[in-house]
C-alpha positions as CSV (number, residue, x, y, z in Angstrom):
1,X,-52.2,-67.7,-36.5
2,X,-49.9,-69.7,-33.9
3,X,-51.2,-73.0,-32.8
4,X,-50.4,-74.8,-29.6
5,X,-48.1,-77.9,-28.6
6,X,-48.3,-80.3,-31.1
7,X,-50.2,-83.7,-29.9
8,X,-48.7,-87.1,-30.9
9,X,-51.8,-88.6,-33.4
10,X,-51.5,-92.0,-35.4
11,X,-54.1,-93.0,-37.8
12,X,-54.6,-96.1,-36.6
13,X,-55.5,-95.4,-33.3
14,X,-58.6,-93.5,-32.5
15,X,-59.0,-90.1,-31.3
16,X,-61.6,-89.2,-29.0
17,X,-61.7,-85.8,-30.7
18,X,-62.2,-87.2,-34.2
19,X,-64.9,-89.4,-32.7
20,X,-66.7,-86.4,-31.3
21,X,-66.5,-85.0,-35.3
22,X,-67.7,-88.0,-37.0
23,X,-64.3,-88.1,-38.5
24,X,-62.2,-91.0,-39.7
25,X,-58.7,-90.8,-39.7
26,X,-56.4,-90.5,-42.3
27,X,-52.8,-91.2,-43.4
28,X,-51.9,-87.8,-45.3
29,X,-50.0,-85.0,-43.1
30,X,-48.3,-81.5,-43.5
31,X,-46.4,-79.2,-41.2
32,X,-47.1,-75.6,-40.3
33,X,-43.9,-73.8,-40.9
34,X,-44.2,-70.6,-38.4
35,X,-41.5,-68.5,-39.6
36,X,-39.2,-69.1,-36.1
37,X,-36.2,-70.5,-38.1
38,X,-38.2,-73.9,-38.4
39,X,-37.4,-76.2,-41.6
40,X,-36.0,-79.6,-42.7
41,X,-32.9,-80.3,-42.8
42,X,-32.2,-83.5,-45.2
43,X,-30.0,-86.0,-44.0
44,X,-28.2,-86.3,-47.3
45,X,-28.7,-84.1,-50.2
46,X,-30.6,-85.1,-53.0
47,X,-28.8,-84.7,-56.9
48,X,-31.3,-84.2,-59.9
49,X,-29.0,-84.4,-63.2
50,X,-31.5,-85.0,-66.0
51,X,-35.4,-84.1,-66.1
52,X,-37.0,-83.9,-63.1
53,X,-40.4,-82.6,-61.2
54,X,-41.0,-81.6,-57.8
55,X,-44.3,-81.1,-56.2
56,X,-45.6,-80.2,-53.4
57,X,-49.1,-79.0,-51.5
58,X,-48.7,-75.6,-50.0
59,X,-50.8,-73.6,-48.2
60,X,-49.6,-70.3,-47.9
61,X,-50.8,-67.3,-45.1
62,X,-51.6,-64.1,-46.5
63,X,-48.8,-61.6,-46.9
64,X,-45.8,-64.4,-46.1
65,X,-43.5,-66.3,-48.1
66,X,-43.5,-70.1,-48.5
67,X,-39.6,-71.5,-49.3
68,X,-40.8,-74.9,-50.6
69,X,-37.5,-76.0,-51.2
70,X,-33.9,-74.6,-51.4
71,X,-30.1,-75.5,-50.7
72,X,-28.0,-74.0,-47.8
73,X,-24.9,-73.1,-49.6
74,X,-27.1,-70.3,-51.2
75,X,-27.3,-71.6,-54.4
76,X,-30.0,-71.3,-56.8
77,X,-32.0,-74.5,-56.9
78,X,-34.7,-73.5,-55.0
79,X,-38.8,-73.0,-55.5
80,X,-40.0,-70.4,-54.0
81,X,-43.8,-68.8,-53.5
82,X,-43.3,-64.9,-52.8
83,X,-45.5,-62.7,-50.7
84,X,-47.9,-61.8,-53.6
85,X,-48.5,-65.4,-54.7
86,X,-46.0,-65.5,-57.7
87,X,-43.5,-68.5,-57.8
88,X,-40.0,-68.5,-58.5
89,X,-38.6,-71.5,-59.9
90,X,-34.4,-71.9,-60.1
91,X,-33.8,-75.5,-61.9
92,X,-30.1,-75.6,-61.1
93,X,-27.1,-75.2,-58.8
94,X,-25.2,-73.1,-61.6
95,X,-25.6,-69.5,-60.2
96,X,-26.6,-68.4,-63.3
97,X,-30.1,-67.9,-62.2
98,X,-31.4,-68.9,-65.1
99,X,-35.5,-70.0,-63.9
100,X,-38.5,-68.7,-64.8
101,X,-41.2,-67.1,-62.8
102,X,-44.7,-67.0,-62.7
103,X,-47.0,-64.0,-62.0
104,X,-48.0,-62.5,-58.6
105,X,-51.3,-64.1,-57.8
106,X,-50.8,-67.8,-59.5
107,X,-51.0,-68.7,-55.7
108,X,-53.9,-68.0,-54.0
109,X,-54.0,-67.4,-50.3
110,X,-55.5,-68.9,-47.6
111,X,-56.1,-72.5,-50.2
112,X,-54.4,-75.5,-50.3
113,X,-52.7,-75.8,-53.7
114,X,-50.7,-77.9,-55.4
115,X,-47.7,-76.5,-57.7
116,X,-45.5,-78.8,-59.5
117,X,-42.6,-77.8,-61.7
118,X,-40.5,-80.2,-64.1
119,X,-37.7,-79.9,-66.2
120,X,-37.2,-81.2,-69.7
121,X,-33.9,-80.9,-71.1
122,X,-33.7,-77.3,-70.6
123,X,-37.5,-76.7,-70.8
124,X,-39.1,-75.7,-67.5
125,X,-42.8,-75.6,-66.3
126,X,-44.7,-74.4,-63.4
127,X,-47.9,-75.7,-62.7
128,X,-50.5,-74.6,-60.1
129,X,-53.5,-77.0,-59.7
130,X,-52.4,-79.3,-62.7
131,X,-52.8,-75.6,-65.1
132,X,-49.5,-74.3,-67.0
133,X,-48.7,-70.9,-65.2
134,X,-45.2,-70.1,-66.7
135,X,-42.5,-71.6,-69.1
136,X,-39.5,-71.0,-70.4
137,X,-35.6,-72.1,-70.9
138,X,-34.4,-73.0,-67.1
139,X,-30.5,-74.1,-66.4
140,X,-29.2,-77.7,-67.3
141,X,-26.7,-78.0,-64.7
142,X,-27.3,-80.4,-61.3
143,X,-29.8,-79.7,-59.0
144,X,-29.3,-79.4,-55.6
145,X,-31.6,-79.9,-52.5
146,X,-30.7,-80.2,-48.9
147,X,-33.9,-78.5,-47.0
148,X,-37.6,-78.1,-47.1
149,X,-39.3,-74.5,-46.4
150,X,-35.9,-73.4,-46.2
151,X,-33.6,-71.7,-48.8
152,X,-29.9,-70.5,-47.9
153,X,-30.4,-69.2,-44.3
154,X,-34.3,-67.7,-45.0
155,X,-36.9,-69.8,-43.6
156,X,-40.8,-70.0,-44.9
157,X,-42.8,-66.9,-43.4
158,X,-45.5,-68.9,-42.0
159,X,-47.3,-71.5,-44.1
160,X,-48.0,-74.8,-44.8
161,X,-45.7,-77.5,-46.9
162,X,-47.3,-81.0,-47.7
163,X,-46.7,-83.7,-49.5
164,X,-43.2,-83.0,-51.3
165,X,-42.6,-85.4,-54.1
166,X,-39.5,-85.7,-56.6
167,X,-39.4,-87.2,-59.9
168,X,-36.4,-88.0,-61.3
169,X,-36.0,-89.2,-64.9
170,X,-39.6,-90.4,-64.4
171,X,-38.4,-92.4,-61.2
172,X,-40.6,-91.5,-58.2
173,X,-37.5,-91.0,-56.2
174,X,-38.8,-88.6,-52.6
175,X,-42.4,-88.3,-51.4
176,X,-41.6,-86.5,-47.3
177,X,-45.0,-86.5,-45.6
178,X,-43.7,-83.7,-43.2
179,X,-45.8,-85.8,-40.4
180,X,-45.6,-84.5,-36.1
181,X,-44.4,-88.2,-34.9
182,X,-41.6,-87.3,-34.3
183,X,-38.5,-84.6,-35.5
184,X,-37.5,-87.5,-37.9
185,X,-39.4,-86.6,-41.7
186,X,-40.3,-90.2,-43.0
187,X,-39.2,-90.9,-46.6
188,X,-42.1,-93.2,-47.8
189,X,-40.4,-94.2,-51.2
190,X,-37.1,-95.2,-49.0
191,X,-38.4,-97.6,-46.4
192,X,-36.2,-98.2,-43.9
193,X,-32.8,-100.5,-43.9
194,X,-32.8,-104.2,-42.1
195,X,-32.8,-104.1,-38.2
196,X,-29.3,-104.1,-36.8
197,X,-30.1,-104.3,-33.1
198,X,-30.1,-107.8,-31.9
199,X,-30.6,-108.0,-28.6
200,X,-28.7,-111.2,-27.1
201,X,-25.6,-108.8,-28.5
202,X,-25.8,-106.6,-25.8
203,X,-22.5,-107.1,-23.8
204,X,-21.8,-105.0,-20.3
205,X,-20.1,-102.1,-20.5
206,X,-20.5,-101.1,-16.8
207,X,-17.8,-99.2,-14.8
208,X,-17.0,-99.6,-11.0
209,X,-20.6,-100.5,-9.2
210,X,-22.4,-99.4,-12.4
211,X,-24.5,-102.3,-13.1
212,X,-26.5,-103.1,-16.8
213,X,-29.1,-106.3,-17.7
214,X,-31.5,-106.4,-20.3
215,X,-34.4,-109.0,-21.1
216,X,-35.8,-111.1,-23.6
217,X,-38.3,-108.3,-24.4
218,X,-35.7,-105.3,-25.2
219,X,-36.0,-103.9,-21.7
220,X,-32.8,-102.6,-20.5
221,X,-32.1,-101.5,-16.5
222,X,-29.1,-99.1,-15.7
223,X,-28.3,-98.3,-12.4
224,X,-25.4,-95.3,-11.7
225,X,-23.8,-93.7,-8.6
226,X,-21.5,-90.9,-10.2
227,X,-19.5,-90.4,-13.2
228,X,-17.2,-93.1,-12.1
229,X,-19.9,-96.0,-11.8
230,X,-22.1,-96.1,-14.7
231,X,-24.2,-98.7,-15.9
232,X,-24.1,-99.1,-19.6
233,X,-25.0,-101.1,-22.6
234,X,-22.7,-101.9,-25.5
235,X,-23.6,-103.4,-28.8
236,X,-21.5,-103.3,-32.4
237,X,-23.1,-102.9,-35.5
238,X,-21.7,-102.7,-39.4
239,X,-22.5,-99.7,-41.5
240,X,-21.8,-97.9,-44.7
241,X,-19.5,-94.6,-44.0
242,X,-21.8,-91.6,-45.2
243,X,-25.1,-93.5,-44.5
244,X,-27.8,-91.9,-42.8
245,X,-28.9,-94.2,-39.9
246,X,-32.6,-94.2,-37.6
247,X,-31.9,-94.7,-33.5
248,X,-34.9,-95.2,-32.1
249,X,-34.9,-95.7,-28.2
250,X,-38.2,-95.4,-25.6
251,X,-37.4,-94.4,-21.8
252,X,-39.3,-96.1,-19.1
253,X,-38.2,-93.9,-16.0
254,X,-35.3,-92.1,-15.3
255,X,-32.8,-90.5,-17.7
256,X,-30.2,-91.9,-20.1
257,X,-28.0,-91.3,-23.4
258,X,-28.3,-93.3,-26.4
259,X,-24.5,-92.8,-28.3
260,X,-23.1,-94.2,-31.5
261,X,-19.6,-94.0,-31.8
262,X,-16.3,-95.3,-33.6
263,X,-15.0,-96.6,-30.6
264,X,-16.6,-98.8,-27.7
265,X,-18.5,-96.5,-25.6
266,X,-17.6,-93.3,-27.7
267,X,-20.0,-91.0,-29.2
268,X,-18.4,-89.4,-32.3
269,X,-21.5,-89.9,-34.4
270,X,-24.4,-89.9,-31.8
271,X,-25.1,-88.7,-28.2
272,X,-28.3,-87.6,-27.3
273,X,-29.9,-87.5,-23.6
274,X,-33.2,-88.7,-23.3
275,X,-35.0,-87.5,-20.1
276,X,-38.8,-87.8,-20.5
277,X,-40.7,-91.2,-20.8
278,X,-41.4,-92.1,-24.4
279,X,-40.4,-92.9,-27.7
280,X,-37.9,-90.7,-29.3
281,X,-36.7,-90.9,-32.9
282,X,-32.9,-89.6,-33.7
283,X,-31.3,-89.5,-36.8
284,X,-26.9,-89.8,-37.4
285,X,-24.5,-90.0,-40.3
286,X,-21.8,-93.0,-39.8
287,X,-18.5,-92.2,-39.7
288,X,-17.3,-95.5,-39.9
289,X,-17.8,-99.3,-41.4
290,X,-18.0,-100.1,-37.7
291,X,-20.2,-98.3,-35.6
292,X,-20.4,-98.6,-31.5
293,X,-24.1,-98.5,-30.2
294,X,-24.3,-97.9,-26.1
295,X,-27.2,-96.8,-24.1
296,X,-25.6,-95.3,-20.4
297,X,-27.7,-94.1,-17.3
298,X,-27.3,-90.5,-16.5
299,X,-28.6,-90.5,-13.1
300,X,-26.9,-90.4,-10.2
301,X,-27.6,-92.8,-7.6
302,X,-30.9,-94.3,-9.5
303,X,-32.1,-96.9,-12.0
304,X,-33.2,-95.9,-15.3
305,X,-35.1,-98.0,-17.6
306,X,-35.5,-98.3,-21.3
307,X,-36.8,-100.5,-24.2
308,X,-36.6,-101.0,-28.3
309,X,-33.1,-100.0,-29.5
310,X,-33.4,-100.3,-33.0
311,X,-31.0,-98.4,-35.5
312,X,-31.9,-98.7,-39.1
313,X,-30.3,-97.2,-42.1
314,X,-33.1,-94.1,-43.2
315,X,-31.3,-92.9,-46.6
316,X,-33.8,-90.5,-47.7
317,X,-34.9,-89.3,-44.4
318,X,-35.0,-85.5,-42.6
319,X,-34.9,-83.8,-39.3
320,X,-37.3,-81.0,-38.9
321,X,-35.0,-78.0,-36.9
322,X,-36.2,-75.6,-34.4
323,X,-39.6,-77.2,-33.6
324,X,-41.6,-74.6,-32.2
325,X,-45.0,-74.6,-30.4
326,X,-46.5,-73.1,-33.2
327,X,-46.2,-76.3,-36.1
328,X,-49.1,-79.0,-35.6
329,X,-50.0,-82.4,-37.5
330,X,-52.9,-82.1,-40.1
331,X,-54.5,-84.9,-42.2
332,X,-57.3,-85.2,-45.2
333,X,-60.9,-85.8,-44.4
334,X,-62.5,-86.1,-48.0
335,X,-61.9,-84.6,-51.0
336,X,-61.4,-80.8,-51.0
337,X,-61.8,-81.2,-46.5
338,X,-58.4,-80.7,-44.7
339,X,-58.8,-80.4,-41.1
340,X,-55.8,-79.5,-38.1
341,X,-55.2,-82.5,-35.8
342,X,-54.5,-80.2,-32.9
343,X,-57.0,-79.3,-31.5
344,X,-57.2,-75.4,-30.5
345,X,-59.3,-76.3,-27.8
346,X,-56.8,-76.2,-25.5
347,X,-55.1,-73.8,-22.4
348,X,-56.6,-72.0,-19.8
349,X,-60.2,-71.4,-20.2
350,X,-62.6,-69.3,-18.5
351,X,-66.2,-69.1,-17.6
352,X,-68.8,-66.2,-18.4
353,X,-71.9,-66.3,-16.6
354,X,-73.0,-69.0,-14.0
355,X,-73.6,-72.4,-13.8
356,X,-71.1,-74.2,-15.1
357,X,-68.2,-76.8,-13.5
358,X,-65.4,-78.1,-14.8
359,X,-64.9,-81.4,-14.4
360,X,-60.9,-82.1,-15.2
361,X,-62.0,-85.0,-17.3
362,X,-62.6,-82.8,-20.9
363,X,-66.5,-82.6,-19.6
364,X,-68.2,-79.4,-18.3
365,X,-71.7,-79.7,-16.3
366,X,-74.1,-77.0,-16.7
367,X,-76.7,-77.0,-13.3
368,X,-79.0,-74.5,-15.0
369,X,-78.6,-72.0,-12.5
370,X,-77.6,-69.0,-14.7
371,X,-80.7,-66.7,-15.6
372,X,-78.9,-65.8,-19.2
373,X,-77.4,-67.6,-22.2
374,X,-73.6,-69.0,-20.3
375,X,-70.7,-69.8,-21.9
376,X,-67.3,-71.2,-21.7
377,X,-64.6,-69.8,-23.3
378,X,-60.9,-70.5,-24.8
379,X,-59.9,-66.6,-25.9
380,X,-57.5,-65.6,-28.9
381,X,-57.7,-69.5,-31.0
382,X,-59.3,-68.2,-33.9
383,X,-59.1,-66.0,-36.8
384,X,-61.7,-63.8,-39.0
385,X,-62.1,-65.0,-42.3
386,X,-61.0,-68.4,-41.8
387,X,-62.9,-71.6,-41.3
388,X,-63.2,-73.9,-38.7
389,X,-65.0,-77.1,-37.9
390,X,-66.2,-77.5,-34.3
391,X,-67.8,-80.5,-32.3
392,X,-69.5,-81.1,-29.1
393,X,-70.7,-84.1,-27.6
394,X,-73.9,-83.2,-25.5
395,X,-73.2,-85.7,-23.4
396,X,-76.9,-85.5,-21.0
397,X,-79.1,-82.6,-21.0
398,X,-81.8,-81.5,-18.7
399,X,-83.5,-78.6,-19.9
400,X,-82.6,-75.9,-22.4
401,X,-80.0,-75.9,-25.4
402,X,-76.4,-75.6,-26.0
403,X,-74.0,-74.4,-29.3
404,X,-70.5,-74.6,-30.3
405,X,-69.3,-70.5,-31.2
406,X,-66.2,-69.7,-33.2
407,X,-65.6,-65.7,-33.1
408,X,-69.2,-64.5,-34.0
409,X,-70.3,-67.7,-35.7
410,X,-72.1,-70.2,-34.3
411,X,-74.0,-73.5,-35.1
412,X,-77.6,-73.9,-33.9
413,X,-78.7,-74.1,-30.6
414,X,-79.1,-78.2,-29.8
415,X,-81.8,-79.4,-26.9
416,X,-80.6,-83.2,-28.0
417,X,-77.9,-85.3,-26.6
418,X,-75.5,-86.0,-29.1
419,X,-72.7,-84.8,-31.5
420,X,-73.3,-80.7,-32.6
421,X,-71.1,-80.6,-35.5
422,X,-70.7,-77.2,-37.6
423,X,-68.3,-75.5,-40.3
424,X,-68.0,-72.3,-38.7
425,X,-66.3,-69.1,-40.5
426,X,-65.9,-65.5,-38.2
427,X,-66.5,-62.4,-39.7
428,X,-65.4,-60.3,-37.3
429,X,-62.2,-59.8,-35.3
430,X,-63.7,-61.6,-32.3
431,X,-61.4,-64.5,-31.5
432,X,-62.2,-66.4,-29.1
433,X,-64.0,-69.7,-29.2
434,X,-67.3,-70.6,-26.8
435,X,-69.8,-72.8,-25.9
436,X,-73.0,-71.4,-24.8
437,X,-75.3,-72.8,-23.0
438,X,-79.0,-70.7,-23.5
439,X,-80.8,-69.2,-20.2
440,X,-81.9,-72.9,-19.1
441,X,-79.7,-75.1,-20.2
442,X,-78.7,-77.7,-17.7
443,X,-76.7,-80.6,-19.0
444,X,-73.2,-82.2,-19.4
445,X,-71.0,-81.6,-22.8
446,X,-67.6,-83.2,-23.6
447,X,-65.1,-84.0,-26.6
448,X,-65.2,-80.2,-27.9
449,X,-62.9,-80.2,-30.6
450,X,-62.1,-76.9,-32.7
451,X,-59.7,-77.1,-36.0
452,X,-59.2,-75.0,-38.7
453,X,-60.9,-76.5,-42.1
454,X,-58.9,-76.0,-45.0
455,X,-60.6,-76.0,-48.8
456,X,-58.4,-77.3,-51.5
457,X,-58.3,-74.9,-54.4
C-alpha cells in the first residue's frame, strides 16, 4: 500500500492524533521502503574484518523483496529477504559467494520480524526471531556495507527496515533508527562531533550593496539585489579530510544557500538551496583540514532570514535517497503493537448522505438532518487483510450514535462523548475508510486518526 506525505513527529512533543488513541509516544522508528529507487546511502562505508552480526527488524509486503543491506560496487556482502520469505546471507566482499541461505518461508509476511546473522571465524548463522534457521561455512574476507534496503543498483520491493544494528568483534558499533526527521539517518552509537559554529565568528562576506548581520541569538538577515550584490555570511572551521560532517540550518523567510567550501565563499563540498521555512538537515564529506562555511541570500531584491548554523562531524551517519511520498515514520506502542505515525486520514474526503459539515479545523458537525446511517469518507487508504487501529473523539453529541469503519469493519456504534478506539481488520476489498453517523445522530467528532497496526511475530 502507498502512504501519504510523511508528517514531521517527535516523541517528546504531543500529537493530537496519539491523544485521540490513548497512545503514548515512543522513541523507536522504521522506514517504509516503496520500491521507487528509495534507500540509504551511508556516508562512509562500514568494514567488518573479524566476527560480526547484523540485525535488523523487517517487515516485509507479500510477494516483494526486502534488500536489508548491500554494497554498491555489486559485491557480495549483502542480506537479502527474497520474494518467498527465504534469506540470503553473503558474509564477504570476496566474490566468491560463498553464504548460506535459508528456506523460502523462514520470513513470514505481513509480521514484523527480527533476523540477525553473525559470523564466527568462518561459521555463519541466520536467525529469525532469536531461532537458528540456516548455517554453514560463509567467506572470511572483509565485509563491506555502504547502503541500507539497497544492494548494487536494486532497491527493496516495498517493505519495511527497522532498527539495523552491527556487532563488530562483540563491539556494538551501528544501531540506524531509519527515523522521518529529516533525510539525515541518525547513528545513535556515534553521537555527534563538538559544535564548530561559533557565532561571534561570523565575518561579512557581502558584495556591492549586499548587506549581512547576525544576532546574539544565531539569527542571520541577508539582503540581495542581483548576482552582483549579495549579502553573505562567512565563517571558517577545522576538519578532518574524509570526515562526514552534519549542516544544520532553519530558514525564517525568504530563500538562501548554505555552502561549505575549500575556499572563502566556495562550495566544493556543500551547496544546497534552502527555500521553504524550517529546519533542514544536510549531510557533506570534507575535502579539506580547512573548511569555508557561508550562508548567501538567493533572492533578488529581498531579505531573507535564517537561524542555528551548526555543523557537526556525524561519522556513522546516512542520507536516505529518493524520498518518495510513499515512506512514513512509525514507532512502538507496547510489546508486540507497532502502529504508523502517519496518519492515513488524510486528502480529499467526501460526504455520503446528509448532514454533515466540515469545519476546516479536523472536526465535522453532524445536524441530524439525514433520515439514514451518514458517513464521511477518505477512499482507497486501506487494505483487506491488514490491520488497522482507528480513533475518534466524539467531541458533543446530541442524539443518535457514531463509528469509526475501516473497509467493511467497523467498531461499535458509540451514543457517548468521548474517544471510540478499535483494532479494525477488512475482509473484503473495500478500501475506503468512514465514519458513520446512524439515522439520528447529531453531534460533533474530531482527532480521527487511522494507522496500520503491525503484530510482531
Amino acid at each position: 500500500m502507498r502512504y501519504p506525505e510523511p508528517q514531521q513527529l517527535y516523541p517528546e512533543l504531543p500529537d493530537p492524533i496519539r491523544r485521540g488513541g490513548g497512545f503514548i509516544p515512543q522513541t523507536r522508528y522504521f522506514n517504509f521502503f516503496d520500491g521507487v529507487q528509495e534507500y540509504v546511502q551511508l556516508a562512509q562505508p562500514v568494514t567488518l574484518s573479524g566476527d560480526y552480526s547484523i540485525s535488523a527488524l523487517v517487515y516485509k509486503i507479500p510477494g516483494q523483496d526486502v534488500r536489508v543491506y548491500g554494497n554498491s560496487g555489486g559485491f557480495t556482502s549483502r542480506l537479502l529477504v527474497n520474494s518467498d520469505g527465504s534469506v540470503n546471507f553473503r558474509a564477504d566482499n570476496s566474490g566468491s559467494q560463498l553464504g548460506i541461505d535459508a528456506p523460502a518461508g523462514s520470513i513470514a509476511d505481513n509480521s514484523l520480524v527480527s533476523v540477525e546473522v553473525t559470523r564466527a571465524g568462518s561459521n555463519g548463522e541466520i536467525i529469525v526471531n532469536g531461532l537458528s534457521v540456516s548455517s554453514g561455512t560463509v567467506g572470511t574476507g572483509d565485509c563491506v556495507i555502504n547502503q541500507l534496503a539497497r544492494q548494487s543498483t536494486s532497491v527493496s520491493d516495498g517493505s519495511i527496515i527497522a532498527n539495523v544494528r552491527i556487532t563488530d568483534n562483540g563491539t556494538l558499533i551501528h544501531n540506524w533508527a531509519i527515523d522521518d526527521n529529516s533525510n539525515v539517518i541518525a547513528d545513535s552509537v556515534n553521537p555527534l562531533g563538538s559544535e564548530l559554529i561559533v557565532n561571534s565568528n561570523w565575518t561579512d562576506g557581502s558584495t556591492g550593496s549586499g548587506t549581512a548581520s547576525i544576532d546574539s541569538g544565531g539569527v542571520f538577515t541577508l539582503t540581495r539585489t542581483d548576482a552582483g550584490n549579495v549579502g553573505r555570511l562567512d565563517q571558517v572551521v577545522a576538519t578532518t579530510p574524509g570526515e562526514t560532517y552534519l549542516a544544520t540550518v532553519e530558514n525564517l523567510t525568504n530563500s538562501f544557500a548554505i555552502r561549505a567550501g575549500t575556499t572563502l565563499g566556495g562550495a566544493e563540498d556543500l551547496d544546497m538551496i534552502i527555500s521553504s521555512p524550517g529546519t533542514v538537515d544536510v549531510l557533506f564529506t570534507a575535502t579539506a583540514s580547512t573548511t569555508y562555511i557561508n550562508v548567501r541570500s538567493t533572492t533578488n531584491n529581498g531579505t531573507t532570514t535564517g537561524r542555528a548554523v551548526s555543523v557537526r562531524q556525524a561519522t556513522g551517519y546516512g542520507t536516505l535517497v529518493n524520498p518518495s511520498g510513499g515512506w512514513g515514520l512509525f514507532d512502538k506502542q507496547s510489546d508486540g503493537d507497532w502502529l504508523g505515525s502517519v496518519n492515513l486520514w488524510s486528502g480529499p474526503l467526501s460526504f455520503a448522505g446528509t448532514g454533515w459539515t466540515d469545519n476546516n479545523d479536523g472536526s465535522y458537525t453532524c445536524d441530524g438532518s439525514q433520515t439514514a446511517n451518514t458517513e464521511i469518507r477518505i477512499n482507497d487508504r486501506v487494505s483487506q487483510g491488514l490491520e488497522y487501529r482507528c480513533a475518534v473523539n466524539v467531541e458533543s453529541i446530541q442524539s443518535g450514535s457514531v463509528q469509526c469503519r475501516a473497509g467493511n469493519a467497523a467498531s461499535a456504534f458509540s451514543n457517548t462523548t468521548g474517544i471510540i478506539s478499535d483494532d479494525l481488520i477488512p475482509t473484503t476489498a473495500d478500501p475506503h475508510l468512514r465514519i458513520i453517523g446512524d439515522a439520528s445522530f447529531s453531534g460533533t467528532v474530531d482527532g480521527i486518526s487511522y494507522k496500520q497496526l503491525l503484530r510482531s511475530a
